[in-house]
PAVOVO-916440 format. One record per residue (C-alpha): x, y, z; residue in three letters. Coordinates in steps of 0.2 Angstrom, whole numbers, padded with zeros to 4 digits, always signed. Example, Ala and Ser with C-alpha at 12.3 -4.5 7.8 and 13.67 -1.06 7.14 Angstrom:
BEGIN
+0062-0022+0039Ala/+0068-0005+0036Ser/
***
This chain:
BEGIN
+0014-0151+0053Unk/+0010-0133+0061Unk/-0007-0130+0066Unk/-0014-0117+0054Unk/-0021-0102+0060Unk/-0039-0095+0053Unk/-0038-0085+0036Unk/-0042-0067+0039Unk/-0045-0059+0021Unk/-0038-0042+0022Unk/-0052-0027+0016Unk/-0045-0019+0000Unk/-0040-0001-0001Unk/-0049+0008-0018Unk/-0034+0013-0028Unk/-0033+0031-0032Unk/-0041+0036-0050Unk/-0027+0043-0063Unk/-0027+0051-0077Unk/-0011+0044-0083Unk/-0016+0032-0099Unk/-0008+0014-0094Unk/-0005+0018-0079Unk/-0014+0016-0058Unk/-0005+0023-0043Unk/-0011+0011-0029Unk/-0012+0017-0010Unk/+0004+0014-0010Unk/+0010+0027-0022Unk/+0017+0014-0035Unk/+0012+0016-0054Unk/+0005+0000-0060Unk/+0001-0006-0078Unk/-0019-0005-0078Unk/-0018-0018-0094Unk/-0011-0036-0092Unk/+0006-0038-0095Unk/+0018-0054-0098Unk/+0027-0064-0084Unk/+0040-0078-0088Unk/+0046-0087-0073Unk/+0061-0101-0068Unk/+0066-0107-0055Unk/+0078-0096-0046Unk/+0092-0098-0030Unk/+0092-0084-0020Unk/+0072-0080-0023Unk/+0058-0096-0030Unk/+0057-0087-0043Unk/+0066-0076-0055Unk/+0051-0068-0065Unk/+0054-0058-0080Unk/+0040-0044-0086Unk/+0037-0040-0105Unk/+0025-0028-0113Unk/+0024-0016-0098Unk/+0018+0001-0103Unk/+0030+0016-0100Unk/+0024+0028-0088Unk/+0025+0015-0073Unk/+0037+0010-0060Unk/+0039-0008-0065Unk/+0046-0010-0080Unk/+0052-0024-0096Unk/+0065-0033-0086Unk/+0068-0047-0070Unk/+0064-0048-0054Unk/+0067-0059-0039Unk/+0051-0066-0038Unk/+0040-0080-0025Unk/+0025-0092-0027Unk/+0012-0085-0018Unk/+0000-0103-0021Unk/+0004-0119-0012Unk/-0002-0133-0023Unk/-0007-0123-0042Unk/+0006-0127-0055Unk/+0016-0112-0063Unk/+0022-0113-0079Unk/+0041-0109-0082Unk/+0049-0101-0095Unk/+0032-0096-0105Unk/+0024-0079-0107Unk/+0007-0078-0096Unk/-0003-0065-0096Unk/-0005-0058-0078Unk/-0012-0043-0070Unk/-0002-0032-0057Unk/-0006-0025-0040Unk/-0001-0018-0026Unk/-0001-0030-0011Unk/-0006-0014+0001Unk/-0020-0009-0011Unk/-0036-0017-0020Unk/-0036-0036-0022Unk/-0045-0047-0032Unk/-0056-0062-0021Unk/-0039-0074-0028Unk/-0027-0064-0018Unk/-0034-0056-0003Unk/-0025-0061+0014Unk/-0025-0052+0030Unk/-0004-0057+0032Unk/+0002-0047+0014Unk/+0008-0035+0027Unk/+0017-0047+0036Unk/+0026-0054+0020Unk/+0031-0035+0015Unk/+0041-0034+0030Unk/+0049-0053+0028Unk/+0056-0045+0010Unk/+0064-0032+0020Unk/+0071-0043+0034Unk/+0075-0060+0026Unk/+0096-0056+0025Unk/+0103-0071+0032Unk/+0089-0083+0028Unk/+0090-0096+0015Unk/+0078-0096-0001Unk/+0067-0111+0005Unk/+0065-0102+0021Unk/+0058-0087+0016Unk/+0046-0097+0003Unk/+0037-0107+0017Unk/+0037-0092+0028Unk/+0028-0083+0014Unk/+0015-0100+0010Unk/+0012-0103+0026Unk/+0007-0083+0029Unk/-0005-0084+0010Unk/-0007-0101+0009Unk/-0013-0106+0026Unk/-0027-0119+0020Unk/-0016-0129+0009Unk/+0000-0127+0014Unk/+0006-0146+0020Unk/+0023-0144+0025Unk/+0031-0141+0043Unk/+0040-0126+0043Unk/+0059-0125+0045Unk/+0067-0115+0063Unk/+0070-0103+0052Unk/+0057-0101+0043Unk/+0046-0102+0058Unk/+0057-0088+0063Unk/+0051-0076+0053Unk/+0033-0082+0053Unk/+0033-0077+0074Unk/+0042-0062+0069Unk/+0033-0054+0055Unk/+0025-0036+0061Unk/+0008-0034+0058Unk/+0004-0017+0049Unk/+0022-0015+0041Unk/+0024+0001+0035Unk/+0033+0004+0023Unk/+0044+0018+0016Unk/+0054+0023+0003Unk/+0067+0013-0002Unk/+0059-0002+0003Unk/+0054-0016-0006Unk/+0034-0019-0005Unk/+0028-0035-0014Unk/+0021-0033-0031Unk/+0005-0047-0032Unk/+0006-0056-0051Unk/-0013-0062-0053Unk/-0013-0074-0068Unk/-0028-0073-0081Unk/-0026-0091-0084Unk/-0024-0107-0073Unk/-0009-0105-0067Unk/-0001-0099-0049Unk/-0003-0082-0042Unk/+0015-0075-0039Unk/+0023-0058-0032Unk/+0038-0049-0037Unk/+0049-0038-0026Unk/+0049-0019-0032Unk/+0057-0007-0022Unk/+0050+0009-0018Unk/+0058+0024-0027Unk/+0064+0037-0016Unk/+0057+0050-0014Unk/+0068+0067-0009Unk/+0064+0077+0002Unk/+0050+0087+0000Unk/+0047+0105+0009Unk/+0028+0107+0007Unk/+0012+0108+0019Unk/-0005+0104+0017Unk/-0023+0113+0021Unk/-0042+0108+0019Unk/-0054+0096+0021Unk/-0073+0090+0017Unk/-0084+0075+0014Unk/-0077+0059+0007Unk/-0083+0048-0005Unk/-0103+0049-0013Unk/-0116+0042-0005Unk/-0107+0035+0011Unk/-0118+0033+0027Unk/-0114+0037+0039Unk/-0106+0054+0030Unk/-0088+0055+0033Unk/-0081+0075+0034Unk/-0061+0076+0040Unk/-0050+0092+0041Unk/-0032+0095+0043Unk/-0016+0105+0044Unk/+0000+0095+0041Unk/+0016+0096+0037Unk/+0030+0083+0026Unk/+0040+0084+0042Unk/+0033+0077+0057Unk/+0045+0088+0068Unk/+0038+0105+0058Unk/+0021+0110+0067Unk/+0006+0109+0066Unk/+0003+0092+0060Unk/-0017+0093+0064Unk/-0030+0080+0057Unk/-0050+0078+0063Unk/-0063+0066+0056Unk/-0080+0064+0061Unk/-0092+0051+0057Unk/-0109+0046+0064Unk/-0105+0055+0079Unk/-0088+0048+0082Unk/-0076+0056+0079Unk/-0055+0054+0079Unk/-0041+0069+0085Unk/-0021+0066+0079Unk/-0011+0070+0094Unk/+0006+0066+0084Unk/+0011+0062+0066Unk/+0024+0050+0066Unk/+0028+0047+0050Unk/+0023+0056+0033Unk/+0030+0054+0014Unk/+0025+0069+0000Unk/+0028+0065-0016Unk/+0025+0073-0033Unk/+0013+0060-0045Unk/+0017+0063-0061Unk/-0001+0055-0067Unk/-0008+0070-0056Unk/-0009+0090-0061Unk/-0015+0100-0050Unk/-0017+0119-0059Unk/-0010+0129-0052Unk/+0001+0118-0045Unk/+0005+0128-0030Unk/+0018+0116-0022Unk/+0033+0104-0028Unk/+0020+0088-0018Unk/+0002+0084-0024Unk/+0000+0068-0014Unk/+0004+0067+0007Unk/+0004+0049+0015Unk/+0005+0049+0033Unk/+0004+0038+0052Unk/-0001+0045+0067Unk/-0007+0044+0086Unk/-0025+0049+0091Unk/-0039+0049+0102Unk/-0056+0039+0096Unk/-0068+0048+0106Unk/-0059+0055+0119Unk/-0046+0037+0122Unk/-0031+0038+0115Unk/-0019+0023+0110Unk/-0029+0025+0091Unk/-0018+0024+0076Unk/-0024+0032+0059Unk/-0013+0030+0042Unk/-0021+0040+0028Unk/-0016+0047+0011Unk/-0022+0064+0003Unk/-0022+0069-0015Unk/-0023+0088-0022Unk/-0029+0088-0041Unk/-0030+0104-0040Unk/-0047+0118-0043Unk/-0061+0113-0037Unk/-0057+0099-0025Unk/-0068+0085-0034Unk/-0052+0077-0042Unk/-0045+0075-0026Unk/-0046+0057-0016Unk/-0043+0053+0003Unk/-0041+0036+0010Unk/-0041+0037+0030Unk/-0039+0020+0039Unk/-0042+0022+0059Unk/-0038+0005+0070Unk/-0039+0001+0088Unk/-0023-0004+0099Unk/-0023-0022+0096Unk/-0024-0017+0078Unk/-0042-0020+0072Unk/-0052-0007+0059Unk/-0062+0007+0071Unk/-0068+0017+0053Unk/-0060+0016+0035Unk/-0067+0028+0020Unk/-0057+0031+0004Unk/-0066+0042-0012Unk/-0066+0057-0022Unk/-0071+0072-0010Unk/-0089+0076-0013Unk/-0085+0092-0004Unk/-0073+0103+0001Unk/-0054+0106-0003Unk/-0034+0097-0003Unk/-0020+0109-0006Unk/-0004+0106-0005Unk/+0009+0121-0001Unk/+0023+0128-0005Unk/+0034+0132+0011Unk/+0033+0149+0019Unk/+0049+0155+0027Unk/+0041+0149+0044Unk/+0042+0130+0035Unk/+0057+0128+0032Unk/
***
């Protein structure tokens, strides 16, 4: 039996507000159900699981149909082939108590990389990472494998597949289905603005910017300042824009309303800082739109993270001027 490492329960990222009925985009950019919706599993051969969804609203990027899905719970029973009423959510995003884990990354990037690995090996990689006080099994080579190998802070992109988290409303297991992340085309817009995130927050956070949805189209330019620290982005090296459909902005003055972006900094002056955020523009006056900046150390712990609706201030999105392009 492997010796289990301490749980560390991951902080939950507050999903972006919508105004799309039936519908939350999480931090992630994927549209969820907000209501419950039905899950019917059996048992699968190439994934645990193969989980079928019913009663999913339209407007969301899951839909009525199946999934290759996996048990999330060692030890729980899961009911097969009956409808159970579970609730969806973004494994990057806002979890309840049942589900939160500091390793979700880590199984986001064994979905992407588990080509070549058998069924049972990826399952006890994925317990062992969620289930790690209950899990009472020695893991296979391979599936030990993966557990060493699993990158902490997986960031994903389009394309991908990120795990979709299946939290039952009854007795029965917590589950995840694999959705793959739409792509997104290429979008030719440029952002502006700034202000003071969230209400009430002490110690105030303010952060400004000039970025691009190309990291090699300057400037990519982001500051934030909060109780007298403060964090500079040297380099942007990775960004998505998309347009959200539950979003409209007016006068939409660009083809993206929503910028999601990595980077290298300096936290007070020393660099080796990362920061991964994601801006929204709802449009006239600013308060619609939201900001979630996370800023972590070099070994990967949270410095400062702040997400809200801007008490202040002002998001934009562009259209490209000649110079953009």
């Amino acid at each position: 039996m492997n010796i289990k490492k301490p749980l560390i329960f991951l902080v939950g990222l507050l999903l972006i507000s919508t105004t799309l009925v039936g519908a939350y985009t999480s931090v992630s950019g994927i549209r969820l159900p907000d209501t419950s919706v039905a899950l019917n599993v059996v048992d699968g051969t190439t994934s645990y699981f193969v989980s079928t969804l019913s009663g999913v609203p339209a407007g969301n990027d899951v839909t009525n149909g199946t999934y290759p899905g996996w048990c999330c719970e060692y030890g729980p029973h899961m009911t097969r082939s009956t409808n159970i009423p579970v609730t969806l959510y973004d494994s990057y995003g806002s979890l309840p108590a049942r589900a939160q884990d500091g390793d979700w990354d880590k199984v986001n990037w064994i979905l992407n990389n588990k080509a070549g690995y058998s069924m049972l090996d990826v399952q006890y990689a994925i317990w062992y990472l969620i289930s790690e006080e209950t899990f009472d099994l020695t893991l296979t080579a391979e599936s030990q494998y993966l557990v060493d190998h699993a990158v902490d802070n997986f960031q994903y992109k389009a394309g991908d597949i990120i795990a979709i988290v299946a939290v039952p409303q009854t007795g029965n297991q917590t589950s995840i289905i694999e959705l793959r992340i739409p792509s997104i085309p290429e979008t030719c817009c440029r952002w502006t603005g700034g202000g003071t995130i969230g209400l009430n927050r002490n110690p105030r956070v303010t952060h400004g910017f000039e970025l691009h949805c190309n990291v090699s189209q300057l400037p990519n330019n982001l500051e934030v300042n909060w109780g007298g620290d403060h964090f500079h982005l040297d380099v942007l090296t990775k960004v998505v824009c998309w347009d959200n459909l539950s979003i409209n902005p007016k006068p939409p003055r660009a083809s993206c309303d929503t910028i999601h972006g990595w980077g290298d900094g300096k936290y007070n002056g020393v660099s080796g800082y990362h920061v991964e955020f994601n801006f929204t523009d709802a449009g006239e006056p600013g308060t619609g739109d939201w900001a979630w900046i996370k800023i972590t150390n070099p070994k990967g712990g949270t410095v400062m993270e702040v997400s809200g609706f801007l008490k202040s201030g002002n998001q934009q999105a562009h259209r490209c001027t000649g110079i953009d392009t």
